[in-house]
C-alpha positions as CSV (number, residue, x, y, z in Angstrom):
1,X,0.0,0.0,0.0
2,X,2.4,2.5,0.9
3,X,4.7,1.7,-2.4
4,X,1.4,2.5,-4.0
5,X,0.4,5.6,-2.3
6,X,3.9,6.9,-2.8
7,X,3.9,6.1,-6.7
8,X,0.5,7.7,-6.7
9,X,2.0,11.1,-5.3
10,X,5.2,11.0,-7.7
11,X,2.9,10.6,-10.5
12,X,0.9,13.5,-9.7
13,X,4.0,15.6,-8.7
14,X,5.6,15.4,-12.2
15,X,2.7,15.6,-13.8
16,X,1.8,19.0,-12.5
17,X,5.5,20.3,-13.3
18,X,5.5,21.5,-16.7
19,X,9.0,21.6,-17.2
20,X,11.5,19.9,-15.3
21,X,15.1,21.1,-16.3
22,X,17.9,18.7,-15.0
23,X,21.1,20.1,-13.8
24,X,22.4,19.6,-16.9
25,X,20.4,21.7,-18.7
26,X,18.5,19.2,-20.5
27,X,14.6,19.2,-20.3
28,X,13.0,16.6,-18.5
29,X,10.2,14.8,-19.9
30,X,6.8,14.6,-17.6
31,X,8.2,10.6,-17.7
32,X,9.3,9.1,-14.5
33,X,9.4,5.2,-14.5
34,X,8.8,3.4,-11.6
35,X,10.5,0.6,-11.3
36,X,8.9,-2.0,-8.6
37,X,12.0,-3.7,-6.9
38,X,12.7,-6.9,-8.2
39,X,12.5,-10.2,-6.3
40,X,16.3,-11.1,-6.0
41,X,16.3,-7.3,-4.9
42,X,17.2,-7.3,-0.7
43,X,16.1,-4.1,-0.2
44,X,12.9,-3.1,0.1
45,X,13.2,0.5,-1.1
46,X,11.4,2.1,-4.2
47,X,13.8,2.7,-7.0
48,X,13.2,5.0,-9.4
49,X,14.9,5.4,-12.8
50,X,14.8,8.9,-14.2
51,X,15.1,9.2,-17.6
52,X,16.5,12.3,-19.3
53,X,14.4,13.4,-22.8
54,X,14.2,15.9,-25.1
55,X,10.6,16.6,-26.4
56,X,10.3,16.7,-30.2
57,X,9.5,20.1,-31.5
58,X,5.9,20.5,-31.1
59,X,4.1,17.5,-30.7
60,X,3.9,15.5,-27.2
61,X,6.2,12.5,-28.7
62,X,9.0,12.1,-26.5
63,X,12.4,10.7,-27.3
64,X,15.7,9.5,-25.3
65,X,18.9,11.6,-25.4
66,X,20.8,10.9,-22.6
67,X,20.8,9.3,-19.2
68,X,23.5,9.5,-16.9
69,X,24.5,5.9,-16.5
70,X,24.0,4.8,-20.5
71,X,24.4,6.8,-23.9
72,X,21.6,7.8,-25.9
73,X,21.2,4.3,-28.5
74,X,18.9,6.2,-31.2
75,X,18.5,9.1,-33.5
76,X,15.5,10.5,-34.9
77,X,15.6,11.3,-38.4
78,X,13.4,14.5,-40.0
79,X,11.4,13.0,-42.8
80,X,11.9,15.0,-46.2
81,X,9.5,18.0,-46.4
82,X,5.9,16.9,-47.8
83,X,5.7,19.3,-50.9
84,X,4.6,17.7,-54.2
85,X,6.4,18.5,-57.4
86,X,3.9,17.8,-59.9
87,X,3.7,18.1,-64.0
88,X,0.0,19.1,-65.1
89,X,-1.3,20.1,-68.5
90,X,-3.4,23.3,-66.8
91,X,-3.3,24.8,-63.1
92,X,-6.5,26.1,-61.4
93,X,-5.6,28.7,-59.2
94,X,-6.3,28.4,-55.6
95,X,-6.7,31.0,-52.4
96,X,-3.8,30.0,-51.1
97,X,-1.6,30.3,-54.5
98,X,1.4,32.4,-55.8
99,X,1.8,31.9,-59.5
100,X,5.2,32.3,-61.1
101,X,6.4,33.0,-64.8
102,X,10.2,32.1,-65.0
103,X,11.4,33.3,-67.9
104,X,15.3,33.2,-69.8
105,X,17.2,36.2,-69.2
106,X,18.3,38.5,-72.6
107,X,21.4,37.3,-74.3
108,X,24.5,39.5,-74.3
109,X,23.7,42.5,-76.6
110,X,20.2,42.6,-76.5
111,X,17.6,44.2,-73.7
112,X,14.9,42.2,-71.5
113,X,11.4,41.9,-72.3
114,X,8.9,40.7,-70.3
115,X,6.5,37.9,-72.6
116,X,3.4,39.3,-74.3
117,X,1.1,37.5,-72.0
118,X,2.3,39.0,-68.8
119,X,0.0,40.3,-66.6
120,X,-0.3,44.9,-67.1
121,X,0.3,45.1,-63.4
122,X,3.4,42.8,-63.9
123,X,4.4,44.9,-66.4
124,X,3.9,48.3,-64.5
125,X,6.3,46.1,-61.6
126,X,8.7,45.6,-64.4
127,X,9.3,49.3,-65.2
128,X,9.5,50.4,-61.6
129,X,12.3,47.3,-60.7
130,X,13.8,46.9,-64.0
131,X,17.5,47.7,-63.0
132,X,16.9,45.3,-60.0
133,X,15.7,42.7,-62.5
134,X,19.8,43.3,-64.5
135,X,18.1,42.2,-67.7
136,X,17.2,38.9,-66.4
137,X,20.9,37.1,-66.8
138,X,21.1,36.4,-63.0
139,X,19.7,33.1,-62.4
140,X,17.2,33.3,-59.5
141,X,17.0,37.2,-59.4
142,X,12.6,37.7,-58.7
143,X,10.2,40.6,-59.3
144,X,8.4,41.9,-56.2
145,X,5.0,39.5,-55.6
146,X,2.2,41.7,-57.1
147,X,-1.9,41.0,-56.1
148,X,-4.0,41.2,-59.0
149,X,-7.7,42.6,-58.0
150,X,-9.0,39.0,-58.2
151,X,-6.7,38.0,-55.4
152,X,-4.3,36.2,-57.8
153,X,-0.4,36.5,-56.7
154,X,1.9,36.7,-59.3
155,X,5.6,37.2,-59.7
156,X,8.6,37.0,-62.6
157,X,11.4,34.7,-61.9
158,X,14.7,34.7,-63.9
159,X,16.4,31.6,-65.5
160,X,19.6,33.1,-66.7
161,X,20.6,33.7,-70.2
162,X,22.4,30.6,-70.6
163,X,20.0,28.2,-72.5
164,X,21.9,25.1,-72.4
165,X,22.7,21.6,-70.2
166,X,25.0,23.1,-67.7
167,X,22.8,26.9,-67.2
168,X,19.7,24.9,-66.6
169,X,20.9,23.3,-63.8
170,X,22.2,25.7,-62.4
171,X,18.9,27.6,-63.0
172,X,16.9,24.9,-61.4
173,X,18.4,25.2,-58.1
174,X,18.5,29.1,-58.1
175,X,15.0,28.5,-58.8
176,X,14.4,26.5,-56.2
177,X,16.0,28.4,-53.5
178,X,13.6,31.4,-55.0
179,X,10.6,29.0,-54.9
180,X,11.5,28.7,-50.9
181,X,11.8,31.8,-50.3
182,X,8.2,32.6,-51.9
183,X,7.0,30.1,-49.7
184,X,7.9,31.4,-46.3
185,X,7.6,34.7,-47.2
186,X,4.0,34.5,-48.3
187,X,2.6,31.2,-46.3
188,X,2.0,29.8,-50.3
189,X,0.4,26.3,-50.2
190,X,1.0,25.8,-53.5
191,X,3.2,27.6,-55.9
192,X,2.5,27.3,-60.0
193,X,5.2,27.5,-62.4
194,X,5.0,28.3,-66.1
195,X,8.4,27.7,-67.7
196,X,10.0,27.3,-70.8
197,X,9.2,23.7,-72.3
198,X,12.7,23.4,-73.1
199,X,13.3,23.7,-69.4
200,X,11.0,21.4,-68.0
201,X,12.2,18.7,-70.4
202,X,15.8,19.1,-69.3
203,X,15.8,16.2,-67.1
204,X,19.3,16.9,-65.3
205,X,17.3,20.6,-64.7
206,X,14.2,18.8,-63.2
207,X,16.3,16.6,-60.9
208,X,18.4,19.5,-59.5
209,X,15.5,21.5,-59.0
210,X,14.1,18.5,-56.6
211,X,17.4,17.9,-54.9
212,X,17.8,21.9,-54.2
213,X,14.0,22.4,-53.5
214,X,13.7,19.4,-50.8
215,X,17.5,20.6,-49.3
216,X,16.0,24.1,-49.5
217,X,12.8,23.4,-47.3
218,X,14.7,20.9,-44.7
219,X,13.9,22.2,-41.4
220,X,14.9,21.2,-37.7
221,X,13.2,21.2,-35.0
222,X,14.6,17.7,-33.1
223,X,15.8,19.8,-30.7
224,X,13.3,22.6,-30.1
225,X,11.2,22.8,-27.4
226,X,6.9,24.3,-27.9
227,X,6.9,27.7,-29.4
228,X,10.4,27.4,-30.8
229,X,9.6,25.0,-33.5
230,X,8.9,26.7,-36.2
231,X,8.7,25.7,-40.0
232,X,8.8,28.6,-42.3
233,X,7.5,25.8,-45.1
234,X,5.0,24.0,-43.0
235,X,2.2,25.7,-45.1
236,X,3.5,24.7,-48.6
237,X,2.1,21.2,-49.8
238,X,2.2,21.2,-53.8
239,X,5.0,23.1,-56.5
240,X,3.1,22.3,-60.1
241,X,4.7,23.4,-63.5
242,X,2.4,24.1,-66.1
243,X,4.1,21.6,-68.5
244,X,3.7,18.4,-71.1
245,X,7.3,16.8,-70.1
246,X,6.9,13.1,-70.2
247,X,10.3,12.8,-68.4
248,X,10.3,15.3,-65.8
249,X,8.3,12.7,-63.3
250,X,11.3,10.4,-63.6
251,X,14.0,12.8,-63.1
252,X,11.7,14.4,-60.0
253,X,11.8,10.7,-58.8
254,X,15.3,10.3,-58.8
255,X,16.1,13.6,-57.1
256,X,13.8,12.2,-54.9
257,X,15.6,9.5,-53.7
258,X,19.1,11.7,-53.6
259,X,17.9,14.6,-51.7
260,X,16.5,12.0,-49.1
261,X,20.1,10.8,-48.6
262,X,21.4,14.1,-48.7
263,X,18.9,14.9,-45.8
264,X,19.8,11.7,-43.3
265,X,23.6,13.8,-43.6
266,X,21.7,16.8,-42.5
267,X,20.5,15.0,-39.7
268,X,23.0,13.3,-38.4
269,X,25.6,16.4,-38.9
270,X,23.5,18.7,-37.1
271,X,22.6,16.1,-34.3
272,X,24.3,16.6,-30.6
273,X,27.4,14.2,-29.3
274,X,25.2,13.2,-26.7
275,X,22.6,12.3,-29.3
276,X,24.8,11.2,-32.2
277,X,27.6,8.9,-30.5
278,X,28.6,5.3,-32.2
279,X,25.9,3.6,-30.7
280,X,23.5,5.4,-32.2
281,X,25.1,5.8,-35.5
282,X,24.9,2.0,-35.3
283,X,21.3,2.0,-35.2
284,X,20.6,4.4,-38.0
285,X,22.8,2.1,-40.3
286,X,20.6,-0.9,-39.2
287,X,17.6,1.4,-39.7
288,X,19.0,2.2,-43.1
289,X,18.9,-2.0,-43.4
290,X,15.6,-3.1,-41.9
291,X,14.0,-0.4,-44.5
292,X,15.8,-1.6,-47.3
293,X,13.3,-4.3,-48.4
294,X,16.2,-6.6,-47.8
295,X,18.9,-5.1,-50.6
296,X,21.2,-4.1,-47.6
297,X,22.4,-6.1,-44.5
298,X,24.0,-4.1,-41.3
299,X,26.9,-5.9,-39.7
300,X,28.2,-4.4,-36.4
301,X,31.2,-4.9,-34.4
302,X,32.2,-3.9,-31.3
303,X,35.2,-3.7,-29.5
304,X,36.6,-6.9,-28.9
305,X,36.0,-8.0,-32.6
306,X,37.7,-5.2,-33.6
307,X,40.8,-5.6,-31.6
308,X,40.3,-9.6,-33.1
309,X,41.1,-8.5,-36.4
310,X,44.2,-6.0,-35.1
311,X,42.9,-3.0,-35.2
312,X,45.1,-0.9,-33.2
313,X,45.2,2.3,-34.9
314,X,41.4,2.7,-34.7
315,X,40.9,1.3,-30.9
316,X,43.8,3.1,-29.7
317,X,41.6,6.0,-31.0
318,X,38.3,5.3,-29.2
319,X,40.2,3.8,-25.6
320,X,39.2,7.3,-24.3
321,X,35.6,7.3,-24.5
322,X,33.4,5.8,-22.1
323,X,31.0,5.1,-25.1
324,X,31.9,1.8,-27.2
325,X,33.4,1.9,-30.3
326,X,31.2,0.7,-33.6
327,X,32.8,-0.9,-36.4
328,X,29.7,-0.3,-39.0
329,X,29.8,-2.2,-42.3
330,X,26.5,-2.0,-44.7
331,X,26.3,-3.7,-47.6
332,X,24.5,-3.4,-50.6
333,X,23.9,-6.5,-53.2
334,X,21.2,-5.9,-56.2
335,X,18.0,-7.6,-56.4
336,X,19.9,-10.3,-59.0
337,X,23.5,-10.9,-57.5
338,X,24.3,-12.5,-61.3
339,X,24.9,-9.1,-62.0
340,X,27.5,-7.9,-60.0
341,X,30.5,-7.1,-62.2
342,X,31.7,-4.7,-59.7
343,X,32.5,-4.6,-56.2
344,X,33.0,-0.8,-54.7
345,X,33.5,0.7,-51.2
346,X,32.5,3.9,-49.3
347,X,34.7,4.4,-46.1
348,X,33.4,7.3,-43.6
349,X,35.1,9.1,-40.6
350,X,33.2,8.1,-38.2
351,X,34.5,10.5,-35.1
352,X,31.1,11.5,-32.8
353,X,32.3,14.0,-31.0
354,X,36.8,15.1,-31.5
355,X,38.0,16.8,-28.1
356,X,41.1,16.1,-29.6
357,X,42.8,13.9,-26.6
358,X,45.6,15.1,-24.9
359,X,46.3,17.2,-27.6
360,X,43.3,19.1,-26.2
361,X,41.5,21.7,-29.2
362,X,41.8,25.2,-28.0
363,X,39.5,26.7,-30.1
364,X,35.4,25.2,-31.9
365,X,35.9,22.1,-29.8
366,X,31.8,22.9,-29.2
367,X,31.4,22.5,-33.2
368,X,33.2,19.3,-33.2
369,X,29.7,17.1,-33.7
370,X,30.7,18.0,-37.4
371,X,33.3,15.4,-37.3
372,X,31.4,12.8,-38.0
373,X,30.4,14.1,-42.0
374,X,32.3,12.0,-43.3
375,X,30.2,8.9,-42.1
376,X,27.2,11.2,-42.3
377,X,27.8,11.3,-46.4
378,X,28.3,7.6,-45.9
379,X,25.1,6.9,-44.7
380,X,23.1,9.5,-46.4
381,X,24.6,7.8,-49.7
382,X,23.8,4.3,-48.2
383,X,19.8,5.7,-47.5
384,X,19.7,6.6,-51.4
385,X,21.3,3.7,-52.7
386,X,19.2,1.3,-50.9
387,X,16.3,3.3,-52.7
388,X,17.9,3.1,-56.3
389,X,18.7,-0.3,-56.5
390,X,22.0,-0.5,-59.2
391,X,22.0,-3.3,-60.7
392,X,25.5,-4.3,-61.5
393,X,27.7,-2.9,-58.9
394,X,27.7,-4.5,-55.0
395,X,28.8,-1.8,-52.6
396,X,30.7,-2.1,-49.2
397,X,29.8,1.2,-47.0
398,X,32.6,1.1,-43.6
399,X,32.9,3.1,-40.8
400,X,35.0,2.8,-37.7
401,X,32.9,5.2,-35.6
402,X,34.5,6.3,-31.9
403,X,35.2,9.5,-30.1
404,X,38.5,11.2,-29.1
405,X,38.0,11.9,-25.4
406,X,40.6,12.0,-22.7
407,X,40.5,9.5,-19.8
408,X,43.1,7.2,-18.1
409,X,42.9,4.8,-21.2
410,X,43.5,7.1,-23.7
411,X,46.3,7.2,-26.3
412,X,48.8,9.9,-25.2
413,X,51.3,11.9,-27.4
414,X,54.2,9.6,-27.7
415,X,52.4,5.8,-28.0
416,X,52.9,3.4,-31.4
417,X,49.6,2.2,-32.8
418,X,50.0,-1.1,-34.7
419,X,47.1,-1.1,-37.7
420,X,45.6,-3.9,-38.7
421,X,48.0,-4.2,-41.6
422,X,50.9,-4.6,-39.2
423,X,52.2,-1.1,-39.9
424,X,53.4,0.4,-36.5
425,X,52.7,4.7,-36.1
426,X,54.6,7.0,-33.6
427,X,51.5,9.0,-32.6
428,X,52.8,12.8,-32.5
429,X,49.6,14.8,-31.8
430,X,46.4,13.0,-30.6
431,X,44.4,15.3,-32.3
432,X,45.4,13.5,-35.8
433,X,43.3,10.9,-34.7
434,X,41.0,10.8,-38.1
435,X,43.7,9.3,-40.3
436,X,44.2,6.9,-37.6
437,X,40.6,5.6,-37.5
438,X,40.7,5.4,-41.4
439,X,43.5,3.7,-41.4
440,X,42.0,0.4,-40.3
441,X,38.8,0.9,-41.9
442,X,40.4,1.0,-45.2
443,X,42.8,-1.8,-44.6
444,X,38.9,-3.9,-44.1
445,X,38.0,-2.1,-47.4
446,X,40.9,-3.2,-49.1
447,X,41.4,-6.7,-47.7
448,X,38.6,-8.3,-46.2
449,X,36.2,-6.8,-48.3
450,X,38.4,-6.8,-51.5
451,X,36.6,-4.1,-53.0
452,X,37.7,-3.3,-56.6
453,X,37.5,0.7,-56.0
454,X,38.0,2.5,-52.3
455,X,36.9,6.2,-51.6
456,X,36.9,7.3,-48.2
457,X,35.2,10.9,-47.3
458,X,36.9,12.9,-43.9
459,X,36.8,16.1,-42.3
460,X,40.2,15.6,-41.6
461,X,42.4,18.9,-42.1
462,X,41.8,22.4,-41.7
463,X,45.2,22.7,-44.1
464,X,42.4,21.5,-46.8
465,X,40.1,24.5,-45.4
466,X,43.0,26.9,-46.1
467,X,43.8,25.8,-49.3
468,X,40.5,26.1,-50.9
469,X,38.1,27.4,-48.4
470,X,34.7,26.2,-46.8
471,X,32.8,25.7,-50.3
472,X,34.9,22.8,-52.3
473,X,36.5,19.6,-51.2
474,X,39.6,18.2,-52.2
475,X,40.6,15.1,-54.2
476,X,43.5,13.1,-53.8
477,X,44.4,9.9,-56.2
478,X,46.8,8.1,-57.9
479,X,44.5,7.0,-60.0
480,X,43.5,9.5,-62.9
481,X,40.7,8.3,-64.3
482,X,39.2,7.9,-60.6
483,X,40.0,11.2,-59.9
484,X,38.2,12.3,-63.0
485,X,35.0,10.4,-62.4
486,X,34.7,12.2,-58.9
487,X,36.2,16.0,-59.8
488,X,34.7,16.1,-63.1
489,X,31.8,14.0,-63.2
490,X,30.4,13.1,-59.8
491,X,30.9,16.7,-58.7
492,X,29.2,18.4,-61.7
493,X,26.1,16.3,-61.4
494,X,25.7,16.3,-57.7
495,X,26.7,20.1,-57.4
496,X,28.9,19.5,-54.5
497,X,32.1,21.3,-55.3
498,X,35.7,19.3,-55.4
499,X,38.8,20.0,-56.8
500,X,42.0,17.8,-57.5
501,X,45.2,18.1,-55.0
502,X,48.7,16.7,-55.4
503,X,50.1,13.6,-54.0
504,X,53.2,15.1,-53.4
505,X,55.5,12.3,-53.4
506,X,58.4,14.2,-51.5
507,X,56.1,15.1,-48.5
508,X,55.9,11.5,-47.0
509,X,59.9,12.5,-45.2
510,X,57.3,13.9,-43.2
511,X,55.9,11.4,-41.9
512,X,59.1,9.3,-41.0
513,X,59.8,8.1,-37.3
514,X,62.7,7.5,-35.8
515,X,61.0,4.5,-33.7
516,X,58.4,3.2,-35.9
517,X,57.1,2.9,-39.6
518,X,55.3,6.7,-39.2
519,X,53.9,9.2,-38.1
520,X,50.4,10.2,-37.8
521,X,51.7,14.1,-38.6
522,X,53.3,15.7,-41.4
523,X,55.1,19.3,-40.9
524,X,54.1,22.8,-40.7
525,X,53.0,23.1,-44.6
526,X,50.9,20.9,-46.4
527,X,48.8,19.1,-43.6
528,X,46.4,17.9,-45.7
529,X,49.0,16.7,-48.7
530,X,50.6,14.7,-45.8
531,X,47.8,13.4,-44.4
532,X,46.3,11.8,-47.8
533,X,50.0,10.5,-48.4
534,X,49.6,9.3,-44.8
535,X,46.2,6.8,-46.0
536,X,47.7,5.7,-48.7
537,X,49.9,3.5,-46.9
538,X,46.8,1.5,-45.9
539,X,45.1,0.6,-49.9
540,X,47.2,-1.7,-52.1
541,X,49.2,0.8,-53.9
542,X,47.5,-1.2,-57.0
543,X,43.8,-0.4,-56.3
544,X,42.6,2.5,-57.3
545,X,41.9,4.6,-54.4
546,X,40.9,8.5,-53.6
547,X,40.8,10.3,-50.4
548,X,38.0,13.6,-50.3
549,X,38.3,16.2,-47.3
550,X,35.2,17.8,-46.7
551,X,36.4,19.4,-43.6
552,X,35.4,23.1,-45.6
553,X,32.0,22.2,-47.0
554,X,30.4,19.9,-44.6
555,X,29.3,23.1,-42.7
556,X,27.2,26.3,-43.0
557,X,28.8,29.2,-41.0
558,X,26.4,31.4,-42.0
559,X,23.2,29.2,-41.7
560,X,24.6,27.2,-38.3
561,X,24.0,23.8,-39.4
562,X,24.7,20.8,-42.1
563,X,24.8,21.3,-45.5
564,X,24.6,17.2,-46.3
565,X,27.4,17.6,-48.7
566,X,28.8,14.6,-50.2
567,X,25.8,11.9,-49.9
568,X,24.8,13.0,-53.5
569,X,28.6,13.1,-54.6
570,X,29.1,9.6,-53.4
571,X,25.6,8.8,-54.5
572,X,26.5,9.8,-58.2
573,X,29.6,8.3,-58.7
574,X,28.2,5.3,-57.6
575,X,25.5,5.3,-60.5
576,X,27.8,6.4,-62.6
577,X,30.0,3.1,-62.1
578,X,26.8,1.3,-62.2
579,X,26.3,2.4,-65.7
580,X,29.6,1.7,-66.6
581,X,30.2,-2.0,-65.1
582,X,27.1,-2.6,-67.0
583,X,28.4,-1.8,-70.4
């Protein structure tokens, strides 16, 4: 009775607290389990297991993020936004509409005109904002929103002046960051699009106009609490073009499926360390496989398999953590495995949370969740994959995901790592602990999977940042036609931005040691040269093999959060060696 009435008065007690805030600053959720002592239990007192949770932003579903004794084991992912792209023959015009004409800009040497059909009070707009308009050759550039007297909203949008393959595209994603913007600006619930027919049947335009519309509307609110949540997009439901295409549908499909890779980056990027840590990174990845329909399998391994197969440079890595390590290997096989003719593999950098170790970071250690992207690509490109289905091509996504903490177990400046190759490495600076990581991760690429082809993504040097800024990543192989097929192919049809670095041949006296085989650190100059030279000593020096930092793009400064940058890179080259093995 008494166990009863005091349960009875806890309940009510929480229940009449509308917000509990834990000493660590994390909400508490009206949720306090009661847990009736067991029978082996000796002592007859209640105990009561408090769990720490975040409430989604708002709605009343709860979540776990953290409890004191275990780390958080899940991650909830923010479905794509629920707009509809849709191709109709005629649009009726709702109450709730804002129409838009996007037009081509004027070629060099002649002067704008607005079409003949253009509404008089567009027109009038025209005059008044024509200089603001700059003749239409800026992609993206809009006329002011005008209301006609029968409440119909109506606007201009410019499509450049470069009528071809490569302006389209880029067209298509000005567009659809202007599309956005009209959106949240005027609560649209749909928005209706005349275009040029020669634009709507651009297929490579209509799928960069989904990917950039759906990356465009991606909001956050995981970790938002009541009012805060807000979606500026949450009234928006329908974009239709007022066009014939046949094939736009298909291509509309197929950014589909990209952008909702692009967006599981997103989520995992922006998520918290306490939320994000390898155990939870585990469970998207076998998320990612129980919604597969069965193309992809999840294999996890923990610490004591890892060190089984020698894996000394990782583990020696993720010793300082009170959170387990999680080797993650996904893999992909085609509906008919009689047409594999090509066996690829995807290694991420899986670090959660980078203190740096003892070689302690002095300065954005809070924006360190980041250093994870690489695996966040990984995955995101996994999530499209298993909704393309290749045929021809089986592919091996790895990623030895830890944190670099500091405890009594963790590697100090001074130890020598053995991989799992054999190769021994003096470690200098525990805050090179990426390369480390990847180190064993691609010696499993390269050996126990035997994949064909290897490229491994990494935020792994701000010397890359330095060299070419927060917008492009950089690209370093021996192998020139892989190089190509990521700089010059995968990179223009995705839209994320890399560019080709030497391999520096010189640069590895950099990395000799006195005591062992290496060093995880290079000089002064040309961090990033040295530490691509540096993973290169893990691949068979036949295979071809690239290394991509994204430690510039994988984050917006300006905006504060992940820009999902490389799941459509990966995701592209990937089809694109689909296509080819099945030549």
């Amino acid at each position: 009775m008494n166990y009863c009435i005091a349960l009875l008065m806890l309940h009510m007690a929480v229940r009449s607290c509308k917000s509990l805030v834990s000493p660590l600053g994390y909400r508490m959720s009206p949720l306090v389990r009661a847990v009736h002592p067991s029978s082996s239990s000796k002592s007859p007192s209640l105990r009561l297991s408090l769990r720490l949770l975040s409430t989604r932003g708002g709605s009343d579903e709860t979540f776990p993020t953290w409890s004191f004794k275990e780390p958080c084991k899940t991650m909830e992912v923010n479905d794509l936004h629920k707009a509809d792209i849709r191709f109709v023959d005629t649009a009726e015009t709702t109450d709730n509409a804002v129409k838009v004409k996007a037009v081509y800009g004027a070629e060099e040497g002649t002067t704008f005109e607005l079409p003949s059909d253009t509404a008089d009070a567009l027109k009038n707009l025209f005059e008044v904002h024509s200089d603001d308009f700059k003749n239409g050759t800026v992609a993206g550039t809009s006329l002011p929103v005008v209301t006609l007297s029968n409440n119909d909203r109506l606007t201009v949008v410019s499509l450049g002046s470069e009528k071809n393959s490569k302006g389209n595209k880029s067209a298509a994603t000005k567009l659809a960051a202007t599309l956005a913007n009209l959106a949240s600006a005027h609560k649209a619930a749909t928005i209706i699009v005349e275009a040029p027919e020669e634009f709507t049947n651009d297929k490579d335009a209509m799928k960069a106009f989904t990917t950039g519309l759906y990356g465009a509307l991606y909001t956050d609110n995981r970790y938002r609490f009541g009012d805060n949540a807000k979606d500026p997009f949450s009234n928006l439901s329908t974009i239709e073009f007022v066009s014939t295409s046949s094939s736009a549908s298909s291509a509309v499909e197929l950014g589909t499926m990209l952008e909702t890779g692009a967006s599981l980056t997103r989520d995992l990027v922006n998520s918290p360390p306490n939320v994000l840590n390898p155990l939870s990174m585990a469970g998207v990845a076998k998320k990612i496989a129980a919604e597969s329909g069965g193309c992809m399998k999840a294999k996890i391994m923990d610490a004591r398999e890892c060190e089984s197969m020698g894996m000394g440079a990782y583990l020696g890595v993720a010793r300082g953590s009170e959170t387990e390590p999680q080797f993650i290997h996904l893999t992909y096989t085609p509906p008919n495995k009689s047409n594999i003719k090509r066996k690829l593999a995807v290694v991420g950098k899986g670090l959660t949370f980078d203190a740096g170790g003892y070689n302690i970071k002095l300065a954005m250690m809070e924006l360190m969740k980041f250093d994870m992207g690489g695996s966040g690509a990984t995955l995101g490109a996994a999530k499209a994959i298993s909704l393309l289905k290749p045929e021809n091509v089986e592919i091996h996504f790895i990623i030895a995901s830890c944190e670099n903490m500091i405890n009594e177990k963790a590697m100090r400046p001074g130890d020598i790592l053995t991989a799992s190759n054999g190769k021994t490495i003096e470690v200098l600076n525990t805050d090179a602990e990426g390369r480390l990581t990847l180190a064993d991760a691609l010696v499993y690429a390269d050996k126990t999977v035997n994949a064909d082809k290897i490229i491994d993504l990494a935020t792994l040097t701000g010397a890359c940042m330095v060299a070419l800024g927060d917008g492009v990543a950089g690209v370093w192989s021996s192998d020139d036609d892989l190089a190509s097929a990521l700089v010059d192919s995968a990179s223009s049809e995705s839209g994320d931005k890399t560019w080709r670095m030497p391999l520096e041949a010189s640069y590895n006296d950099q990395l000799k040691s006195k005591i062992a085989d290496m060093t995880n650190l290079g000089g002064k100059y040309g961090g990033a040269i040295t530490a691509a030279l540096f993973l290169k000593n893990f691949v068979d020096k036949k295979k071809p093999y690239a290394h991509i930092d994204i430690a510039g793009p994988v984050w917006d400064n300006k905006k504060g959060g992940a820009t999902g940058f490389g799941a459509k890179l990966v995701s592209e080259w990937l089809l694109a060696e689909n296509d080819d093995a099945g030549k």
